[in-house]
N, C-alpha and C positions, 0 to 999 in steps of 0.2 A: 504494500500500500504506500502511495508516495503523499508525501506532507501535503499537499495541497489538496488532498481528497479529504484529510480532515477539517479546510477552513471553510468557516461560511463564507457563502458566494461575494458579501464587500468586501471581504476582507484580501479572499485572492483577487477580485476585481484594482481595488487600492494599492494592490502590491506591485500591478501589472501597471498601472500608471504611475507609481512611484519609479520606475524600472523605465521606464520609457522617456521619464525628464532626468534622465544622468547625464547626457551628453548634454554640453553647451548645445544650444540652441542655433546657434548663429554660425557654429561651427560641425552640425550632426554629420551633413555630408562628407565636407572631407576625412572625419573620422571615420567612416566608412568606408570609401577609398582609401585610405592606407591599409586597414584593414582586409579590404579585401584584394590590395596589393600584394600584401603578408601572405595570406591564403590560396592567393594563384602558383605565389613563388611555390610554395609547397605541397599543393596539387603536381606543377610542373615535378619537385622533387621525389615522387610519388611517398610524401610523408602523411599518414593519418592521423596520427598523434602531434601535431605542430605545435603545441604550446610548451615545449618542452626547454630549459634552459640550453641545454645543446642548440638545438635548431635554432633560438632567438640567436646565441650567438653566429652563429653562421650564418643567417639574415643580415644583420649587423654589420658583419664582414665586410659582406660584398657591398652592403649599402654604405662602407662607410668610404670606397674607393671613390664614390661620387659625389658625398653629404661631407657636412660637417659636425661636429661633435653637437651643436644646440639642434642643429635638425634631426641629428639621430637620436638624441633626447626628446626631443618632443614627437617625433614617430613612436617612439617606443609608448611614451604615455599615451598616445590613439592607440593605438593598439591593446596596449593593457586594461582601458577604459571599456573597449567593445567587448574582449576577451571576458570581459565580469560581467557586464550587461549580457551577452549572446551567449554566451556557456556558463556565466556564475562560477567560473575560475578567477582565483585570483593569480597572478603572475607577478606578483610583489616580492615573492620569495625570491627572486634573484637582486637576493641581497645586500651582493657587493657592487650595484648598479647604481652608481647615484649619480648627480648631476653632476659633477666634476670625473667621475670614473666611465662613462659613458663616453670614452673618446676612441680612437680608431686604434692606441698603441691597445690598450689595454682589453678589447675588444679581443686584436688580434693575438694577443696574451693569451686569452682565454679561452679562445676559439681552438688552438693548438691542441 
C-alpha cells in the first residue's frame, strides 16, 4: 500500500500543488531543459539509473569543457530541483559539491 492511499483526497490534492510551485516560476522552463538535457545525455549513454553520483560526475565532465564553474553550478541546482520534484530524490548527498568545489579541476578529480 503506498502513502498516498492513506490520505484524504485534500490532503494529496494540497500536496500535489504544493509540488508543482517548487520551481521558480519565471524560470520553470529552462529548469526543465537542462533537465531534460541531463536525461537525453543518459538515454544516449544507455544509463537507467542517472541520478547516481558517478554519472553527475561525468555529466559534469564533459559539461565543464564548455561551461564554467557558476554555470555548472547552477545547472546542477536545475537539475537537483527537478530531480526532487519529478522523482522525490534528493541528490544533495553529493556532499562535497558546493559552490566553490563545483569547478572543472575538481570535477575532473573526481570523475577519475
Amino acid at each position: 500500500m503506498s502513502d498516498s492511499e492513506d490520505l484524504p483526497s485534500d490532503i494529496e490534492e494540497a500536496a500535489t500543488s504544493a509540488v508543482s510551485t517548487l520551481l521558480p516560476s519565471k524560470s520553470k522552463d529552462k529548469y526543465k531543459k537542462i533537465y531534460n538535457r541531463f536525461t537525453s545525455w543518459c538515454e544516449k549513454k544507455n544509463l537507467k539509473n542517472h541520478l547516481q553520483e558517478k554519472v553527475l560526475l561525468a555529466y559534469f565532465s564533459e559539461l565543464s569543457k564548455s561551461y564554467s564553474s557558476s554555470s555548472l553550478w547552477a545547472f546542477y541546482s536545475m537539475i537537483r530541483a527537478v530531480a526532487s520534484m519529478k522523482n522525490n530524490i534528493d541528490i544533495s548527498w553529493t556532499g562535497h559539491w558546493n559552490r566553490r568545489g563545483l569547478s572543472k579541476t575538481r570535477i575532473n578529480k573526481f570523475a577519475k
